[in-house]
N, C-alpha and C positions, 0 to 999 in steps of 0.2 A: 475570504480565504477558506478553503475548505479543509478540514483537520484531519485528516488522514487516521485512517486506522483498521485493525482487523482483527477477527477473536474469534473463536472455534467456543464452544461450551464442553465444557471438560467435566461435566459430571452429568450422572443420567438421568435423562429426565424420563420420569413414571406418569400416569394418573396418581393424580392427589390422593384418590381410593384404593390404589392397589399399591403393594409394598413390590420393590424393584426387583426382576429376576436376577438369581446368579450372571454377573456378565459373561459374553462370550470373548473370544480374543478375534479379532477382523483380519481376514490377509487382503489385500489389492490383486484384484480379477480383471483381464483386459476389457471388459467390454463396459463402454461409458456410459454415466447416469445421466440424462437427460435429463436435468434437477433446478429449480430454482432456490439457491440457497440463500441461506442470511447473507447480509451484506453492507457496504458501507460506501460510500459515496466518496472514501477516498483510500481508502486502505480496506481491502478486505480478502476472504480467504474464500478456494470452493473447491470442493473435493470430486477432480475430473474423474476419477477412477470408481467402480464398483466397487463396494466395498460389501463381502460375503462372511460368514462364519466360518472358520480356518476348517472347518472338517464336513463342508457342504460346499457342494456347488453353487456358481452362481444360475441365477436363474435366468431367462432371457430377459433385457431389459426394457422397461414400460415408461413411456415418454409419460410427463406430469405437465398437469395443468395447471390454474389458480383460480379455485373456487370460491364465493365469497363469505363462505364461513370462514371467522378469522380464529390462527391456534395461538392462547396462550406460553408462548414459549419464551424462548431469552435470547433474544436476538444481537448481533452487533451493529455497533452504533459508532457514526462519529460525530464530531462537535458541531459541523456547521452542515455537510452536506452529507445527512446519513440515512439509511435506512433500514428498517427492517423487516421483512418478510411480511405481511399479516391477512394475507388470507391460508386456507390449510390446501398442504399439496396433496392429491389424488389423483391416480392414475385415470387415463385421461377416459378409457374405457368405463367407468365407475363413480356412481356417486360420490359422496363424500359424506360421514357419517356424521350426527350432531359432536360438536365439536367437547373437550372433554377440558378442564383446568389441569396443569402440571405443575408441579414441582421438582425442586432438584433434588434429588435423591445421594448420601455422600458414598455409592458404586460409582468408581470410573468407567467411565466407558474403553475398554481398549480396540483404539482401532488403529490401523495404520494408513494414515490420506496423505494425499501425494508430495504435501510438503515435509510431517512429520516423519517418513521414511526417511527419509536421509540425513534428520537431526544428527542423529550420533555419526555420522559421515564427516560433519564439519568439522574443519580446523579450529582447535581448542586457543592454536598459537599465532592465528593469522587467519588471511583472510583464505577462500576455498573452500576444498573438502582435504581433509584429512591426505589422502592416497595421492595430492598434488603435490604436495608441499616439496619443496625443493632446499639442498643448503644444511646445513646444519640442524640439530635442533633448538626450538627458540625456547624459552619460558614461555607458559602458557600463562594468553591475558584472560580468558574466560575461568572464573573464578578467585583469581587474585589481583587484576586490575579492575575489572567491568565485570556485572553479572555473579558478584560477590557470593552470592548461594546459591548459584543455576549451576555449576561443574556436574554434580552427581545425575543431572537430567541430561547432558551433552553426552555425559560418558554410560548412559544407560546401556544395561545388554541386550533388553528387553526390547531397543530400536521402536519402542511405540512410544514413543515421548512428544506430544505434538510441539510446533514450534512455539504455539503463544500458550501453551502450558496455565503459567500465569493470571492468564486475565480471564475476568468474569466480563457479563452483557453490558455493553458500556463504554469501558477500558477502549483509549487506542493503545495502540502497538507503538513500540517502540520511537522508529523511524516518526509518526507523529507527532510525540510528546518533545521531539527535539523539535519539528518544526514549530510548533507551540511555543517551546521557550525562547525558539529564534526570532518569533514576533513578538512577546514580552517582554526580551532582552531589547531590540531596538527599538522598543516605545519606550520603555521605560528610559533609556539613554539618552531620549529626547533629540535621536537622526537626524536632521532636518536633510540630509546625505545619507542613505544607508549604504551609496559606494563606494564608501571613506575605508580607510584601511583602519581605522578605531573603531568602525562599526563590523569590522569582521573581526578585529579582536577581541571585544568584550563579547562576541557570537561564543569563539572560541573556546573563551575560558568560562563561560558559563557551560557549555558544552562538556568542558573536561569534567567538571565540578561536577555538573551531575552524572555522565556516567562512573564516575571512579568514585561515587560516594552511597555506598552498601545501604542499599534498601529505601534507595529513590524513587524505583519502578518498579513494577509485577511482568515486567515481561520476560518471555525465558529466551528470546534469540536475538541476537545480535549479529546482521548481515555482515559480509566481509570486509566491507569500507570502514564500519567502527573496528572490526577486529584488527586489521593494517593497522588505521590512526593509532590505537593503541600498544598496536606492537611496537611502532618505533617511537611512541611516546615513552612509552616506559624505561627507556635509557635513561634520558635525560627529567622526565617529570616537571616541565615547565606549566606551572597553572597561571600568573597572572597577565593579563593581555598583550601588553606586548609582548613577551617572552614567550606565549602561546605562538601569538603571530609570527614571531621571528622562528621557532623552530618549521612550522607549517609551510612557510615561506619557502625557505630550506628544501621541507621532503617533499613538496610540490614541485621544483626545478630537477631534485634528484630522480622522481619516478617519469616527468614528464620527457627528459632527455633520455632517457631508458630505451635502450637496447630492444629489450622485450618486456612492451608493459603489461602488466597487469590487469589481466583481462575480466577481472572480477571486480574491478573498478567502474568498465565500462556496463554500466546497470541502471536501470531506471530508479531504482531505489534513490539517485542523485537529482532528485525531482523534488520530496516534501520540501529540505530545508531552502530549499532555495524560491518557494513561492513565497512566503514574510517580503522577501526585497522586491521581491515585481512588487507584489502587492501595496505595499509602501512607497513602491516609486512611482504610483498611480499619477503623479501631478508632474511628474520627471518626464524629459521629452525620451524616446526611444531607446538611444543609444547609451543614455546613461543607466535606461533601467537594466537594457542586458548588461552592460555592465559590474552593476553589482551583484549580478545572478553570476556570470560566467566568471568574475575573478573570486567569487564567495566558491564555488563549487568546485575550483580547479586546488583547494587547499583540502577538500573533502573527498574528491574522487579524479587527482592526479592521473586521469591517464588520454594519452594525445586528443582520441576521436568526444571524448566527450562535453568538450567546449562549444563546438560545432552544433550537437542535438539539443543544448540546452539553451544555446541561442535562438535555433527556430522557434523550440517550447515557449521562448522567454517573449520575442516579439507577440506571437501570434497572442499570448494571454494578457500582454498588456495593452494590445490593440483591443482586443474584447474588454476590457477593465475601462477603456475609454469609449465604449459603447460601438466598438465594431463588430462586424456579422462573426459569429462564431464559424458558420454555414462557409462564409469567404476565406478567410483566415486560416480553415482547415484545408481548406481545398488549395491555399496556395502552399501550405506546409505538405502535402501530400505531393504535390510536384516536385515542390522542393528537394522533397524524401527521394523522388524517382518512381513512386510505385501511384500515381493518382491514376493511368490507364486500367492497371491490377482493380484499382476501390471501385471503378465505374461498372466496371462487370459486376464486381458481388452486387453494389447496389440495384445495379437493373436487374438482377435474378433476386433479389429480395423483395424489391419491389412488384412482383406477380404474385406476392403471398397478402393476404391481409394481417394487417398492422397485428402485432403483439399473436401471431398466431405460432405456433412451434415448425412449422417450418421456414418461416422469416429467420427466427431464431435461430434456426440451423444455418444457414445463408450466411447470418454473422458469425458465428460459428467457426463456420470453415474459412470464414474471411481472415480473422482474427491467425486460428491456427496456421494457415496460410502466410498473411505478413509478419505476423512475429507471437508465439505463444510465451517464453520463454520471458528472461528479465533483463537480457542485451537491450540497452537503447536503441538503436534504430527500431529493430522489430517491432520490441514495445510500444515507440511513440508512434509507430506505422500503422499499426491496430486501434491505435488513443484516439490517432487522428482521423482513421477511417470511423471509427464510433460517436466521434462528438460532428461530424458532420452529417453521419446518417440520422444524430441524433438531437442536431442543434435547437429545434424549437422543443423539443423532450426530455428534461433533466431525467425523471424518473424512469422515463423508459431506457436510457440511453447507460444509468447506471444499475438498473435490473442486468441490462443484456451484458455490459461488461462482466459483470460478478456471474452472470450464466455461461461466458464465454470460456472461464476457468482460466488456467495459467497463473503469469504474475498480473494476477487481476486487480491486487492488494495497490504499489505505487501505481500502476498503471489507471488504478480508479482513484487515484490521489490527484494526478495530472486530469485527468479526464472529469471530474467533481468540480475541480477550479475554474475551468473554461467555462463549461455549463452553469453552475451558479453565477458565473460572471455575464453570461448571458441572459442567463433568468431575470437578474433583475432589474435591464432592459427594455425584456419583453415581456413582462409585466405577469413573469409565471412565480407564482409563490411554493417553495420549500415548504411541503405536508409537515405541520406539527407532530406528528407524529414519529415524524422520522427525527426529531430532536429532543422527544420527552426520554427521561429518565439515564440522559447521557452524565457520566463520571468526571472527566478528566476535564470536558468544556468547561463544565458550572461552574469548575476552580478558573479555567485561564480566559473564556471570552469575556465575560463580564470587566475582566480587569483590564482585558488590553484594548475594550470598548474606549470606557471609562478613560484611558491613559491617554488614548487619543484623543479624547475630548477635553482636556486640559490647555 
């Protein structure tokens, strides 16, 4: 299982030797950074936009390479399939200078990247952006149900609030830390079925438990799907299992027969929680493993079309968990999708570039922007699935290029992490330790839900 996650570094990093300049404040300039950013192999973030000094121009932008002087810097990380950045980027024209030790310095950096702009956008009392919201007004769940001391950064004036505010080098996000305890809730329960409606209840209320209990997590956003859940949890406040189940049950048949659903439901972000149950249904014949993906997911992201993409997602990775081609699998999900004629062309124009060279990159690039940049499911998993084919025998390159690719790179490199590590250890390709040392969140939950299943 790959642990999804994503983290920006929110304070500035200097030379060790030199004390931090006054910071500047950043505005978003149209012209894109051609950047290899930090990153994580299944939740990560990457900032498409240029980002300039609010009272300077940008300057023309200089494609970067990866030289093998490595920077000490603080990179993001996730638990099982992570990595991070470690050679130093220089413009491609230009050496690279001997490399220098950093530290963090406690100047924030203010800048505004293409996710934290629209933080304060978001609905405080549901799911959206603020300027959607339709109906009456609700109580707001972001800060008194979920997100306990995050309100003053939702409601900042200053709109430079990044989304994972919260989290230092390490830290998954949010959406992670739930799939996490969604695989140590059904180990610890001892599943032998994780397609049982008891194993999506104590999911459940494990789930409520921790978001509605103040100062569980470090993250500062919470996507639309928990903000919904929560919205119309809050009526009623059912925490124990069944009583979870039974409400969920409910608002899943109400949004599902809806009129007009919710189309902030339909999101890739409905990917982490539901890898634990493939995962665990590893010895489950097919149909039961989508099973517990698609009836688990339809209580989390109630809306018509997304049953559908999380069954192809759900076959194709537990065909690969049983040791099938990653390479076939995506290629029959890309048919599937409608767009595999679309993938053949980028890949035959990518493939006239040499491997890991910046205009392959580009090629993915537009391929990605092209099938889906955004965090609608189809798009997303249309881009997942054009990357983990182009990229099935190359875990590391295939989660470089995503997090370079930019967009919802974050679940889309959580879905796209799972396949590939499931393939990797197959094909006999090992996960660089380095892309595992000094991770947070893992060291608490993999060890134990190793451990649990070894019992």
């Amino acid at each position: 299982m790959s642990s999804v996650l994503t983290l920006s570094n929110t304070g500035q990093l200097c030379p060790a030797s030199l004390p931090c300049p006054t910071p500047v404040n950043y505005v978003q300039r149209p012209h894109p950074v051609q950047h290899r950013s930090v990153m994580s192999s299944v939740l990560t973030l990457s900032n498409t936009g240029q980002l300039c000094p609010a009272s300077l121009p940008c300057p023309t932008p200089v494609n970067y390479v990866q030289r093998p002087h490595p920077v000490q810097h603080r990179s993001v990380m996730s638990s099982v399939l992570t990595l991070s950045n470690t050679g130093q980027l220089c413009p491609a024209s230009s050496p690279c200078p001997t490399p220098v030790s950093y530290v963090q310095r406690p100047h924030p950096v203010q800048h505004r990247s293409v996710m934290s702009s629209v933080l304060t956008l978001s609905n405080t009392a549901g799911s959206g952006r603020t300027s959607w919201s339709s109906g009456g007004k609700r109580p707001d769940v972001v800060g008194s149900v979920i997100l306990h001391d995050k309100a003053d950064l939702w409601k900042s004036s200053s709109g430079s609030v990044h989304y994972h505010h919260g989290l230092q080098a390490g830290h998954n996000t949010l959406n992670v830390l739930c799939s996490l305890r969604v695989a140590r809730t059904l180990v610890r329960g001892g599943f032998a079925d994780v397609s049982t409606a008891d194993a999506r209840g104590a999911v459940l209320s494990n789930y409520v438990h921790f978001l509605t209990t103040p100062g569980s997590h470090k993250d500062t956003y919470a996507e639309s799907f928990h903000r919904s859940f929560f919205a119309d949890w809050q009526d009623v406040r059912p925490t124990a299992p069944t009583q979870v189940l039974t409400f969920a049950e409910k608002r899943s048949r109400l949004k599902l027969s809806s009129t007009f659903p919710d189309g902030q439901l339909d999101a890739i972000g409905c990917i982490p929680m539901i890898l634990p149950f493939i995962l665990l249904s590893a010895s489950a014949n097919e149909d039961q493993a989508v099973s517990a993906a698609v009836d688990f997911v339809k209580l989390t992201h109630p809306h018509p079309k997304v049953p559908e993409y999380v069954s192809i997602y759900s076959r194709a990775l537990h065909a690969v968990v049983g040791g099938a081609s990653v390479r076939q699998q995506s290629e029959h999900a890309l048919r599937t999708l409608g767009v595999w004629d679309t993938c053949q062309g980028y890949a035959h124009k990518a493939a006239r570039f040499p491997v890991s060279s910046d205009e392959r990159l580009r090629v993915h690039q537009s391929a990605v922007s092209y099938l889906g940049l955004a965090c609608y499911t189809k798009g997303a998993l249309c881009s997942m699935f054009y990357l983990a084919h182009e990229f099935h025998d190359d875990p590391e390159g295939g989660i470089l290029t995503n997090t370079n690719c930019g967009g919802e790179n974050c679940n889309r490199g959580a879905a796209l992490g799972a396949l590939l590590g499931a393939g990797a250890s197959y094909a006999g390709v090992s996960i660089p330790q380095r892309w595992k040392d000094q991770l947070r969140d893992a060291q608490e939950f993999v060890p134990d839900i190793i451990k649990d299943l070894q019992l």
